[in-house]
MARKERO-564962 format. One record per residue (C-alpha): residue in three letters; x, y, z. Coordinates in Angstrom, 2 decimals, decimal comma, always signed. Each point is the difference from the previous one (the first is absolute). Layout:
<nodes>
+--------+---------+---------+---------+
| residu |      xx |      yy |      zz |
+--------+---------+---------+---------+
|    ALA |       X |       Y |       Z |
...
+--------+---------+---------+---------+
</nodes>
This chain:
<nodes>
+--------+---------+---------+---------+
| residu |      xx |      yy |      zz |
+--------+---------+---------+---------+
|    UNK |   +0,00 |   +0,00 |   +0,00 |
|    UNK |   +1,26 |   +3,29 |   -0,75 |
|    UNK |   +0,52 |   +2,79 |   +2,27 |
|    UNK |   -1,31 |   +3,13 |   -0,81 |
|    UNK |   +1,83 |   +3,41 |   +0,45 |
|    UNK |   -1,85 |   +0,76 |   +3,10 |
|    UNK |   +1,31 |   -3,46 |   +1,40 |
|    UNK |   -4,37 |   -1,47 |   -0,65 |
|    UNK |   -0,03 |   -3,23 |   -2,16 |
|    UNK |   -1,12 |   +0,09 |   -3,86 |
|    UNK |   -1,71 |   -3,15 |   -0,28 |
|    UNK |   +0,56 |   -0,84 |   -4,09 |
|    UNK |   -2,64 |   -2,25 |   -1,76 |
|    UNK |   +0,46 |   -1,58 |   -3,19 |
|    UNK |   -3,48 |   -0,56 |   -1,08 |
|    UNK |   +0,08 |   -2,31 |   -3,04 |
|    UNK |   +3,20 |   -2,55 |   +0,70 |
|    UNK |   -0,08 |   -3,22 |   -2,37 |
|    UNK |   +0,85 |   -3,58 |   +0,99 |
|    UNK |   +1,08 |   -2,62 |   -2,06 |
|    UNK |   -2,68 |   -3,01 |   +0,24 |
|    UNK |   +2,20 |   -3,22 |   -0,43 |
|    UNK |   -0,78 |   -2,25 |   -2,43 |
|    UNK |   -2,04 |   -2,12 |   +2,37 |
|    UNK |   -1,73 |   +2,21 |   +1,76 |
|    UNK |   -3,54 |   -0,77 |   -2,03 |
|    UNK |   +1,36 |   -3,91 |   +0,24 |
|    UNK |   +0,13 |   -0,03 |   +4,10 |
|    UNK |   -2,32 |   +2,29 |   +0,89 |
|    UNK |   -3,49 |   -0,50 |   -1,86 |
|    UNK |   -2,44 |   -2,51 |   +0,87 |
|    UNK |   +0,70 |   -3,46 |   -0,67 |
|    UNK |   -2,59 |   -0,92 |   -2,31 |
|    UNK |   +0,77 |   +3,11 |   -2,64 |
|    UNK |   +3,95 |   -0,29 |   -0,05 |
|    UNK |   -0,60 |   -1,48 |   -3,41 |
|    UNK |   -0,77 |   +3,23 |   -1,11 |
|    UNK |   +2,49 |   +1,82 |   +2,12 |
|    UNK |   +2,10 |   +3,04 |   -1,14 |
|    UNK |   +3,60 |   -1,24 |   -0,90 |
|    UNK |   +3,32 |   +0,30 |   -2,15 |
|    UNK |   +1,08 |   -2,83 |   -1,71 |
|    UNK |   +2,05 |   -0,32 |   -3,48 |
|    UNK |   -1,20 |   -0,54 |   -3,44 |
|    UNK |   +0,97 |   -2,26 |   -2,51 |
|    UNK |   +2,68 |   +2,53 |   -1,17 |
|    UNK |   +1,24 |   +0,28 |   +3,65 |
|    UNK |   -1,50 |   +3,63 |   +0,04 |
|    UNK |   -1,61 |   +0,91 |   +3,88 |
|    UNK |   -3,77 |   +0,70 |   -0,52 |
|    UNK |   -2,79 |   +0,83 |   +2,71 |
|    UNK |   -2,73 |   -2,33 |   -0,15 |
|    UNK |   -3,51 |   +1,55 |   +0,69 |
|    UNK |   -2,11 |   -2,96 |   +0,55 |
|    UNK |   +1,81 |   -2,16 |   -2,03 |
|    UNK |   +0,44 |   +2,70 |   -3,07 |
|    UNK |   +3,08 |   +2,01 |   -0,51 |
|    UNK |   +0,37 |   +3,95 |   +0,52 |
|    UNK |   +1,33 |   +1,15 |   -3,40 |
|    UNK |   +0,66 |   +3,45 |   +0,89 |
|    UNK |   +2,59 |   -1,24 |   +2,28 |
|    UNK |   +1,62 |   -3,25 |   -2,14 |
|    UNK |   +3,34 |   -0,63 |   +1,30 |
|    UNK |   +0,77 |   +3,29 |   +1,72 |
|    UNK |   -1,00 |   -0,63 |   +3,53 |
|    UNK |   +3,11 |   +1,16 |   +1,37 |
|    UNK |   -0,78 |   +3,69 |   -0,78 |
|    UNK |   -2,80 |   -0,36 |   +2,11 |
|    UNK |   +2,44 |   +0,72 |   +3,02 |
|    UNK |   +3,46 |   +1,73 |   -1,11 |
|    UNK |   +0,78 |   +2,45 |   +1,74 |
|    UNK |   +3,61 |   +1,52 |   -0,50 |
|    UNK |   +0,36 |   -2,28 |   -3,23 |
|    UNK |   -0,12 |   +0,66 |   -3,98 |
|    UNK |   -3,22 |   +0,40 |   -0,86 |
|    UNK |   +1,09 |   -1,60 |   -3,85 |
|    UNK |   +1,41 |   -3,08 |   +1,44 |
|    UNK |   -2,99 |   -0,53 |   +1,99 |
|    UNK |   -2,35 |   +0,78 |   -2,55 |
|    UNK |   +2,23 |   -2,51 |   -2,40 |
|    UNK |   -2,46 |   -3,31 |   -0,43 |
|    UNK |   +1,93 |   -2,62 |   +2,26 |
|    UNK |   +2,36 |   +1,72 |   +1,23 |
|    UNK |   -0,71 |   +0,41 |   +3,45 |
|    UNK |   -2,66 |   -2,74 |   +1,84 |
|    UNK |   -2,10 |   +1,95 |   +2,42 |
|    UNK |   +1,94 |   -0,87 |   +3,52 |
|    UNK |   +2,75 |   +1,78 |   -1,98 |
|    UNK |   -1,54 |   +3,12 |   -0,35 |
|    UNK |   -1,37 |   -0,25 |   +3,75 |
|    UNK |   +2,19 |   +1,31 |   +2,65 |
|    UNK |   -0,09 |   -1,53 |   +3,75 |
|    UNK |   -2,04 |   +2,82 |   +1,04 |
|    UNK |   -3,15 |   -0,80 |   -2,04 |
|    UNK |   -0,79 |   -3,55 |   +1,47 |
|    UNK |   +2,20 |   -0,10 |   +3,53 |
|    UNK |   -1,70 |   +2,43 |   +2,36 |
|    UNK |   +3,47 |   -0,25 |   +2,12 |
|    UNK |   +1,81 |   +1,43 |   -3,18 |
|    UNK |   -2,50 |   +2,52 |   -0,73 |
|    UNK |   +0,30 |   +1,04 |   +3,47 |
|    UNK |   +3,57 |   +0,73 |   -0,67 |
|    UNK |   -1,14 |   +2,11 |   -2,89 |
|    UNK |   -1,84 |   +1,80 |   +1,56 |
|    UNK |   +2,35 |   +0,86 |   +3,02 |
|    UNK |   +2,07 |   +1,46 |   -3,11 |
|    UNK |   -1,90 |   +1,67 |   -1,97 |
|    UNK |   -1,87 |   +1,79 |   +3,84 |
|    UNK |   -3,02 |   -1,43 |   -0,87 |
|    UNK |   -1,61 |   -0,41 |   +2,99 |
|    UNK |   -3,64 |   -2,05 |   -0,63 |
|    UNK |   -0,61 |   -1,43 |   -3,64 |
|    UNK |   -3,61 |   -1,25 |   -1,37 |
|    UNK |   +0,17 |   -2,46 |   -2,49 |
|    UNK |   -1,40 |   -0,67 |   -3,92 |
|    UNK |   +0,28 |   -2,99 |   -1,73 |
|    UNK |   +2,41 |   -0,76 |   -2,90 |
|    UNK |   -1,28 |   -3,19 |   -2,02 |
|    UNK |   -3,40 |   +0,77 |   +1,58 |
|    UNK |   -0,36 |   +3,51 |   -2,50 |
|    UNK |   +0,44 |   -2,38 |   -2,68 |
|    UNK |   -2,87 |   -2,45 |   -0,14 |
|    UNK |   -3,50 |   +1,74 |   +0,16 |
|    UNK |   -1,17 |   +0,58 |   -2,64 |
|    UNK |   +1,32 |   -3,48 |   -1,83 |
|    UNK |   -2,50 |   -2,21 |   +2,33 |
|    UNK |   -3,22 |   -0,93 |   -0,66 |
|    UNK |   -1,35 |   -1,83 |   +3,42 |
|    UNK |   -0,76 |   +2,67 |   +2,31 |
|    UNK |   +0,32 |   -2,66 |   +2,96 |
|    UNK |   +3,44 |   -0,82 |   -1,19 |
|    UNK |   +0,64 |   +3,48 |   +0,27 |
|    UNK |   -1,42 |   +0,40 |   +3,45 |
|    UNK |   +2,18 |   -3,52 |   +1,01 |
|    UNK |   +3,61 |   +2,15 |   -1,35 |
|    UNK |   -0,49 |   +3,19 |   +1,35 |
|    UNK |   -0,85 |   -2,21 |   +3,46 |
|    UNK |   +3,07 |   -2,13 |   -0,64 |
|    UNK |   +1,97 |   +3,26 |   -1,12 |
|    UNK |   -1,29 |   +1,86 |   +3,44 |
|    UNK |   +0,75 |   -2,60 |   +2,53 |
|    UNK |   +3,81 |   -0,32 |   -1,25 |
|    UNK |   -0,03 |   +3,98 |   +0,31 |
|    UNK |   -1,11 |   +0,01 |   +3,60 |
|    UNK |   +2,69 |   -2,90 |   +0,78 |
|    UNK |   +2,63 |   +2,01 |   -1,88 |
|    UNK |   -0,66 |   +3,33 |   +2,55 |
|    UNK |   -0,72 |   -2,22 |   +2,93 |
|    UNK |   +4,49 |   +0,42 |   -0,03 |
|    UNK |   -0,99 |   +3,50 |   +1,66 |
|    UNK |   -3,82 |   +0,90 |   +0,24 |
|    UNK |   +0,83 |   +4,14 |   +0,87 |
|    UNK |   +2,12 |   +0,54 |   -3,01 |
|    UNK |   -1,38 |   -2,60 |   -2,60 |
|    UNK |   -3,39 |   +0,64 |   -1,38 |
|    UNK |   -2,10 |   -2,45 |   -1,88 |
|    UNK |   -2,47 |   +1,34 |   -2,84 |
|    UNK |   -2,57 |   -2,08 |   -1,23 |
|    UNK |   -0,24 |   -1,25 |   -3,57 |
|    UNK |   -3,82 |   +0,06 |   -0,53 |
|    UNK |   -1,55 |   -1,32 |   -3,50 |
|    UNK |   -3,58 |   +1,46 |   -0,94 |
|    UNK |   -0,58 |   -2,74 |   -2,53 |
|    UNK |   -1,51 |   -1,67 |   +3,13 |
|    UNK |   -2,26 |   +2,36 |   +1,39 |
|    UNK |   -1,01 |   -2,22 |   +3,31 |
|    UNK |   +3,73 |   -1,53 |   +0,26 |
|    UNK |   +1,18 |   +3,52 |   +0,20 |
|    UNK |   -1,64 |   +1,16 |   +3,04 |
|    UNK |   +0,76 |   -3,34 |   +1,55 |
|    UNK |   +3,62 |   +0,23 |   -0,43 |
|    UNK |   +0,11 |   +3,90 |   +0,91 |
|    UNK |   -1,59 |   -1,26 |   +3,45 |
|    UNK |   +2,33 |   -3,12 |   +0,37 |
|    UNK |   +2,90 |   +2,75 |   -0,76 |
|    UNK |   -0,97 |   +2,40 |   +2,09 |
|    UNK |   -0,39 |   -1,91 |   +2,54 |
|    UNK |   +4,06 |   -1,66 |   -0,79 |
|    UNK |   +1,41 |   +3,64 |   +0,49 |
|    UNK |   -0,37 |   +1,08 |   -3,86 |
|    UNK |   -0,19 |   +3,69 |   +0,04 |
|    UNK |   -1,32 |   +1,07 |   -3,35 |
|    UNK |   -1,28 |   -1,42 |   -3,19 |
|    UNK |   +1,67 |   -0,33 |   -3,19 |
|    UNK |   -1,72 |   +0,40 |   -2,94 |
|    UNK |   +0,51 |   -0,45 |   -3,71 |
|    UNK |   -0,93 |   +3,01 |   -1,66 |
|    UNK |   -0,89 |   -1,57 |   -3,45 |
|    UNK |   -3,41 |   -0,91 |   -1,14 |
|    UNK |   +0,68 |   -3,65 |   -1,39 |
|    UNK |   +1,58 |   -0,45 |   +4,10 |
|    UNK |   -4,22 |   +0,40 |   +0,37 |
|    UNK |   -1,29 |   -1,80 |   -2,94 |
|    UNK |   -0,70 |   +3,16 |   -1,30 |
|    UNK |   -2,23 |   +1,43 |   +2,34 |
|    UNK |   -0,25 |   +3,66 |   +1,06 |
|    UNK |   +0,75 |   +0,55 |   +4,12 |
|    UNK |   -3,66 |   +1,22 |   +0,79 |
|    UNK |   -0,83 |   -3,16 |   -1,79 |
|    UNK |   -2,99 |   -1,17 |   +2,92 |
|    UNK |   +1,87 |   -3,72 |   +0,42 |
|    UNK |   +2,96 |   +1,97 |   +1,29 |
|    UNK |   -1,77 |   +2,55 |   +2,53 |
|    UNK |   -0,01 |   -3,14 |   +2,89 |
|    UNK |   +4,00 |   +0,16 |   -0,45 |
|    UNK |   +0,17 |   +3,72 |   +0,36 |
|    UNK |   -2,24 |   +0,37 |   +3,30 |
|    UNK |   +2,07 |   -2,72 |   +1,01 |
|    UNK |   +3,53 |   +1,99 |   -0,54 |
|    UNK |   -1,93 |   +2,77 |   +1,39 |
|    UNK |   -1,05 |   -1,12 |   +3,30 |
|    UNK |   +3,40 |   -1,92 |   +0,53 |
|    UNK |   +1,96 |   +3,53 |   -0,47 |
|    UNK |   +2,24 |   -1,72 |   -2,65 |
|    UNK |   +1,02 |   +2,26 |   -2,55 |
|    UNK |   +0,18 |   -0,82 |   -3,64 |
|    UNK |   +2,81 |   +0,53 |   -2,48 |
|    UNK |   +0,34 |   +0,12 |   -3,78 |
|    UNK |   +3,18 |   -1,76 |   -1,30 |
|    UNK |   +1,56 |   -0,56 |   -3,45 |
|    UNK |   -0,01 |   -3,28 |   -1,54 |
|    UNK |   +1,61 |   -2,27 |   -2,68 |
|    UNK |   -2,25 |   -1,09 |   -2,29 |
|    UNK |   +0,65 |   -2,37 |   -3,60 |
|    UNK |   -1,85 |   +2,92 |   -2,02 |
|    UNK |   -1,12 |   +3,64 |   +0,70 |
|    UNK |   -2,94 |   +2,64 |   -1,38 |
|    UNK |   +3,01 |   +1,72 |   -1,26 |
|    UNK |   +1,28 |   -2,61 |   -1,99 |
|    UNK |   -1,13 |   +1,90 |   -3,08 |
|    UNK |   +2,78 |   +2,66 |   +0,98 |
|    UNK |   +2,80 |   -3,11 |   +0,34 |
|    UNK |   -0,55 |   -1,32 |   -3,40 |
|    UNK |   +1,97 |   -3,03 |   -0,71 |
|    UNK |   +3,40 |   -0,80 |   +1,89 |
|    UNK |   +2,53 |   +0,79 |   -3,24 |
|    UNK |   +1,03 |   +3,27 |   -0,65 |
|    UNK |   +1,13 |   +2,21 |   +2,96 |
|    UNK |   -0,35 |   -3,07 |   +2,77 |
|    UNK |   +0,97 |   +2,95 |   +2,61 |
|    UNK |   -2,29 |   +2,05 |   -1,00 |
|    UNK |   -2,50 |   -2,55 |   +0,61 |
|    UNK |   +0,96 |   -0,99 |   +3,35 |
|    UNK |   +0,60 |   +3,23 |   +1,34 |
|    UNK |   -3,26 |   +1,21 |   -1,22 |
|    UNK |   -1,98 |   -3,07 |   +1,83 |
|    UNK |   +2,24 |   +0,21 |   +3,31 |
|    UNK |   -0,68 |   +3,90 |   +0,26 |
|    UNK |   -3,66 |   -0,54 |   -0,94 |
|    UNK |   -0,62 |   -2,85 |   +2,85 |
|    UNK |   -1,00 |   +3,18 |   +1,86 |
|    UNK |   -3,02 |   +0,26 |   -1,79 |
|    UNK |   -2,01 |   -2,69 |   +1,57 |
|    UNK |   +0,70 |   +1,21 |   +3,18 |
|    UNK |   -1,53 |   +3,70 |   -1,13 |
|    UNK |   -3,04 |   -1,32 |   -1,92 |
|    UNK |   -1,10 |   -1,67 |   +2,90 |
|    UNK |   +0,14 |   +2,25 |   +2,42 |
|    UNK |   -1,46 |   +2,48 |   -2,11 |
|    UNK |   -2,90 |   -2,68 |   -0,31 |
|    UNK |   -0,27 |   -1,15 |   +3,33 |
|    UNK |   -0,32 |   +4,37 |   +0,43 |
|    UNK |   -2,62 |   +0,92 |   -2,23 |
|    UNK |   -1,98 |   -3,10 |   +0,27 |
|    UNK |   -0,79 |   +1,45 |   +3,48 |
|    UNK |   +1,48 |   -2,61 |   +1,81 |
|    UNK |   +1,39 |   +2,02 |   +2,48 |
|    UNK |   -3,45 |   +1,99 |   +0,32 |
|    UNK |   -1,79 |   -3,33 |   +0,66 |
|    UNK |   +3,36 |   -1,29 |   +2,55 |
|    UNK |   +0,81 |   +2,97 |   +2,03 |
|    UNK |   +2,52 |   -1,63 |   +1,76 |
|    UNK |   +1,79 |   -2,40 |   -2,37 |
|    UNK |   +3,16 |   +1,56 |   -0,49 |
|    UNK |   +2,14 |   -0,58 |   -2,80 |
|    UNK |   +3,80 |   +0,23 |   -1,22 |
|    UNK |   +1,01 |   +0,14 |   -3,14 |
|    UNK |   +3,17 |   -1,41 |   -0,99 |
|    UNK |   +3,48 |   -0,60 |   -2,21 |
|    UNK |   -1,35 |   +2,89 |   -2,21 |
|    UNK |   +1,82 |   +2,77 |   +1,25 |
|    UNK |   -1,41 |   +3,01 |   +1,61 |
|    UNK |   +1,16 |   +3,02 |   -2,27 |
|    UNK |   -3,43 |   -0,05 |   -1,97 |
|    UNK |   -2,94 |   -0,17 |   +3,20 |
|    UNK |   +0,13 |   +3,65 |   +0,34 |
|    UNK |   -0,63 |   +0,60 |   -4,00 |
|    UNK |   -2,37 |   -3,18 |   -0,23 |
|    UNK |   -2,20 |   +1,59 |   +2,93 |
|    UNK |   -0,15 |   +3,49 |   -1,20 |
|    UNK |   -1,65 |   -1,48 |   -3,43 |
|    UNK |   -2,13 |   -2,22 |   +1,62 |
|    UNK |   -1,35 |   +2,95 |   +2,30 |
|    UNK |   -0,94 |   +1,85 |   -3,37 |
|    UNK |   -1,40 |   -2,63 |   -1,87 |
|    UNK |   -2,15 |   -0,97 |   +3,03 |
|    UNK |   -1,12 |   +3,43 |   -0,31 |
|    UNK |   -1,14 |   -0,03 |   -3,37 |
|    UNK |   -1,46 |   -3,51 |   +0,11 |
|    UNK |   -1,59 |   +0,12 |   +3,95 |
|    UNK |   -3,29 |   -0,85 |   -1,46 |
|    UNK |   +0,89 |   -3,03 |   -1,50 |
|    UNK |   +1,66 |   -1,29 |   +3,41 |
|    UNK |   -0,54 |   -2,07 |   +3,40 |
|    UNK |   +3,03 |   +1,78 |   +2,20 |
|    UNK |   -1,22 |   +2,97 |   +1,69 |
|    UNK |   +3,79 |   +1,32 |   +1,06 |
|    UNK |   +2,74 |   +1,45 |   -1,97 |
|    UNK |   +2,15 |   -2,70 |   -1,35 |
|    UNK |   +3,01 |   +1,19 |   +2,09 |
|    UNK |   -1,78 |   +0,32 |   +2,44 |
|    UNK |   -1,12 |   -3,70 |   +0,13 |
|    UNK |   +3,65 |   -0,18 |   -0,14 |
|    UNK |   +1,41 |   +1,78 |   +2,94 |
|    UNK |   -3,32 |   -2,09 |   +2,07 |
|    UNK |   +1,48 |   -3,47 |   -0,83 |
|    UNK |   +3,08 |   +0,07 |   -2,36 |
|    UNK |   +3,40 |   -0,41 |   -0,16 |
|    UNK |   +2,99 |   +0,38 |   -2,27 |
|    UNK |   +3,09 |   -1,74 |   -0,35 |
|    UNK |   +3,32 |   +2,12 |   -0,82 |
|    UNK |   +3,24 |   -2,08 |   -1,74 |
|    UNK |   +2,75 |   +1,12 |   +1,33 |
|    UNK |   +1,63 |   +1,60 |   -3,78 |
|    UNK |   -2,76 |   +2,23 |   -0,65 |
|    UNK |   +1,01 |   +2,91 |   -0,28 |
|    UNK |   -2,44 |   +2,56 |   +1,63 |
|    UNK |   -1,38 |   -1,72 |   +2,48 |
|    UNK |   +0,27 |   +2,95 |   +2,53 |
|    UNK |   -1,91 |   +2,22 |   -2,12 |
|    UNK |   -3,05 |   -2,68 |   -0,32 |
|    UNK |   +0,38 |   -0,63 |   +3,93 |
|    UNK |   -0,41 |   +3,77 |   +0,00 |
|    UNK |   -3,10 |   +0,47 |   -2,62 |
|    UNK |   -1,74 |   -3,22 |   +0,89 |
|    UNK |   +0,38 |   +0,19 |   +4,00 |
|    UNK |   +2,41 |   -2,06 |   +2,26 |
|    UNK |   -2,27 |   -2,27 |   +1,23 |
|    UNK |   -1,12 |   -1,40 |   -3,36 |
|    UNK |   +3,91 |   -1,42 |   -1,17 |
|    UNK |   +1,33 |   -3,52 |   +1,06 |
|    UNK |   +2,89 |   -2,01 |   -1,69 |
|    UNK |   +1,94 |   -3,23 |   -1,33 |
|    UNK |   +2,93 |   -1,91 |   -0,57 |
|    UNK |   -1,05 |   -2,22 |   -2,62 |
|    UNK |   +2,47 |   -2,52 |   +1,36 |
|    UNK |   +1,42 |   -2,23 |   -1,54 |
|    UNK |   -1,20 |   +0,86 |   -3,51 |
|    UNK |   +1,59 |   +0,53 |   -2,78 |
|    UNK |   -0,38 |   +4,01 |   -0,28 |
|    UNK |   +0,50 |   +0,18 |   +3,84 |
|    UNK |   +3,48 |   +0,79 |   +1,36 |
|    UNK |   +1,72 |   +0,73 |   +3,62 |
|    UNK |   +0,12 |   +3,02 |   +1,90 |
|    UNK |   -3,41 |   +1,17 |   -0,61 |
|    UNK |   -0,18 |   +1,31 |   +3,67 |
|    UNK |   +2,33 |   +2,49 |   -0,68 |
|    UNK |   -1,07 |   +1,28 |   -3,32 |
|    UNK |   -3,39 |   +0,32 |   +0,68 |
|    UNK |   +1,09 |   +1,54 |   +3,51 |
|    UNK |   +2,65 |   +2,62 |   -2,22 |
|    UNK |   -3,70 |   +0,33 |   -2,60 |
|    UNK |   -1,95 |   +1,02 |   +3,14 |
|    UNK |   +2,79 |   +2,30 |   +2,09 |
|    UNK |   -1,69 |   +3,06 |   -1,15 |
|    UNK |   -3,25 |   -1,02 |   +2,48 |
|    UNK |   -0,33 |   +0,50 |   +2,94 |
|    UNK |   +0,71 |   -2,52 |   +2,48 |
|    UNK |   -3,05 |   -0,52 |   +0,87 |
|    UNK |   -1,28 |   -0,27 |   -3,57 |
|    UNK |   +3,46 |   -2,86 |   -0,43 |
|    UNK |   -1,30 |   -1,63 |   +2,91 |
|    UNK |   -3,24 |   -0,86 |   -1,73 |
|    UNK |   +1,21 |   -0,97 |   -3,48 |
|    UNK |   +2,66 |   -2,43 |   +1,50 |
|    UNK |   -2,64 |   -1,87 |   +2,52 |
|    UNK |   -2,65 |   +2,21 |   +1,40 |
|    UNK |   -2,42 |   -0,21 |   -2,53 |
|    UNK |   +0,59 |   -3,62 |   -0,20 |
|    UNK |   -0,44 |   -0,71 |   +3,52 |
|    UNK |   -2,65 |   +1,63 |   +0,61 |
|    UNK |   -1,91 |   -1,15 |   -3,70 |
|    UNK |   +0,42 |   -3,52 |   +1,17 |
|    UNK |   -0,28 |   +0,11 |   +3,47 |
|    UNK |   +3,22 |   -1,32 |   +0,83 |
|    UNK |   +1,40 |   +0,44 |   +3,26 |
|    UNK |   +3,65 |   +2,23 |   -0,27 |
+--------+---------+---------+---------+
</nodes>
C-alpha cells in the first residue's frame, strides 16, 4: 500500500485484472454428467491448439492461443499460427494466485477483481443455454477457489450467460452467495441469442442483480466474426491493417451496449443496478454523454427514461481509465471524480508493467483527494468492498 504525502494510505484498485483459466479448468470443475461438452484445448490433426466450444472449434482463434495471455512478449510471434501453445503465452500470474500476488506487490496494486480469459471467448458460439449456464458455473467456482489465496485483495466477478434466462439468476445467487462481487457480462447480442436487455425473459435476472447490490459490467470479447466484418474485408492485402483495425474496434461492443442498456431505459426501470463499463477506454464518455443529452432532447417524446442520459450516468455508472490515455485528468475534471475507476488488463497482450505509476504521473495534476478516488475509492466504495 502506498503512503500518501500526508503519511494516510492510497489504497490502489485494479478493477479489471485477467486470469489465465488452465486448460482444465471446464474439465474439473463442471458437473459430471456435461464434461462431454466441456470447454477445452486440445490439438488438431495439423498439431495446431484450438478451443473447443462444445465439441466445435473457435476459428477466430485457430492456433494462436498463446496471444491470449502475453504480456511483455512480441505480439507477431504470438500472433504467428503455432508458434506459441497457450501456457506459453500465460505468465504464472494469470493461473497461480500466489504468483499473481507477487505481481501485484510489484506493480502496488493493492486489491484486484477478476475477468475471465478463455471465458470472453465462447458465448456467442453455443447453442444450449443450459450448457452455458453449467460453464459460467464451472468457470465461477474455479474463480472463487483461485481468490480464496487472499479473500481482501482477490476479487471474484461472476461470468453470467443470458442465453439461460432462469440459470442466470440461479448462478448470480449461488455466486453471490460464494463471495462473487459483481457480474460479468458479454456485451454482444449473439452472447443473448439476440435479444435486446429489456427483453421481459431477462427482467427476473435484473431485479435479481438489483436486490443483491451486484453491479454489472460490459467487457470486450473475442468473437470468430464481427458486424464490422464488412470494414475487414478479406485477410490479403494490408494483414496489419486488418488486425489493427479489429483489435482497436473491440471497443465497440462494449459502447453499443451500454449505450443500449442506456436508452432502453434500463437504468430508469433498475434504479439501483449499477454498471461499469470496461477495456474501452475512458477518453470518449464525456463526448458520448454530451450527444446523448442532445439527442435525448430532440427525441424525448419518443422515449421511456425520464433523466438526462448523464445523468443516469453519474446515478449508477462507472468508467474505467487505461493507464496510457492521455488526458485522463482533464475527463476526471469534466466528467466528475467520482465517476472514473481503472485497469491493468493483466496479463494481456496490450497490457504492460508499471501501470501504477503512469496512471499515478497521468493523474498528478488532481488533487489528492480526486487521486485517491481514481486509484481505489471509487472502486471500493462501487463494490462495497471493505479497504
Amino acid at each position: 500500500m502506498t503512503i500518501a504525502s500526508n503519511g494516510n494510505p492510497i489504497v490502489t484498485v485494479d478493477t479489471d485484472g485477467h486470469v489465465l483459466e488452465p486448460r482444465d479448468t471446464w474439465l474439473k470443475y463442471m458437473d459430471p454428467g456435461l464434461r462431454d461438452r466441456a470447454l477445452r484445448i486440445e490439438k488438431d490433426d495439423k498439431g495446431l491448439e484450438v478451443l473447443l466450444v462444445d465439441g466445435k472449434p473457435h476459428m477466430g482463434l485457430y492456433g494462436r492461443l498463446g496471444a491470449l495471455g502475453g504480456i511483455g512478449m512480441e505480439a507477431k510471434d504470438l500472433m504467428t499460427a503455432g508458434a506459441r501453445s497457450y501456457e506459453e503465452g500465460c505468465p504464472p500470474g494469470g493461473y497461480d494466485p500466489t504468483a499473481r500476488l507477487q505481481i501485484m506487490d510489484q506493480e502496488q496494486i493493492d486489491i484486484a477483481l477478476f475477468y475471465p480469459t478463455l471465458g470472453i471467448a465462447w458465448e456467442a458460439h453455443i447453442g444450449d443455454p443450459k450448457l452455458a449456464t453449467a460453464y459460467t458455473q464451472a468457470y465461477n467456482r474455479w474463480l472463487v477457489d483461485f481468490c480464496s489465496q487472499d479473500r481482501r485483495r482477490l476479487v471474484p466477478v461472476a461470468h453470467i450467460c443470458l442465453k439461460d434466462p432462469e440459470g442466470a439468476v440461479e448462478e448470480v445467487k449461488r455466486a453471490r452467495k460464494a463471495g462473487c462481487a459483481g457480474v460479468y457480462l458479454s456485451p454482444d447480442p449473439p452472447s443473448r441469442d439476440g435479444r435486446q436487455f429489456d427483453d421481459p425473459a431477462f427482467a427476473p435476472f435484473f431485479e435479481t442483480v438489483q436486490d443483491l447490490e451486484m453491479p454489472i459490467a460490459f467487457h470486450v470479447v473475442a468473437r470468430e466474426s464481427s458486424h464490422l466484418d464488412d470494414w475487414v474485408g478479406d485477410t490479403g492485402g494490408d494483414r496489419i491493417g486488418n488486425v489493427v483495425f479489429s483489435f482497436a474496434f473491440l471497443a465497440l461492443d462494449v459502447m453499443a451496449a451500454f449505450t443500449s442498456f442506456m436508452t432502453r431505459g434500463m437504468f430508469e426501470k433498475y434504479p439501483r443496478l449499477k454498471c461499469a463499463v470496461l477495456e474501452a477506454g475512458s477518453n470518449w464518455i464525456t463526448a458520448w454523454l454530451d450527444r446523448l443529452d442532445h439527442k435525448f432532447e430532440v427525441m424525448r417524446a419518443f422515449s421511456s427514461m425520464k433523466l438526462l442520459p448523464s445523468e443516469y450516468f453519474k446515478r449508477q455508472c462507472l468508467i474505467s481509465a487505461e493507464p496510457d490515455e492521455s488526458i485522463t485528468a482533464k475527463i476526471v475534471e469534466h466528467l466528475g471524480d467520482d465517476y472514473v475507476i481503472w485497469a491493468s488488463d493483466y496479463p494481456h497482450l496490450d497490457a504492460s508493467f508499471n501501470v501504477v505509476a503512469e496512471l499515478r504521473e497521468r493523474i498528478a495534476s488532481l488533487p489528492e483527494s480526486s487521486q485517491r478516488k481514481v486509484l481505489g475509492e471509487n472502486a471500493l466504495a462501487f463494490y462495497g468492498l471493505s479497504q
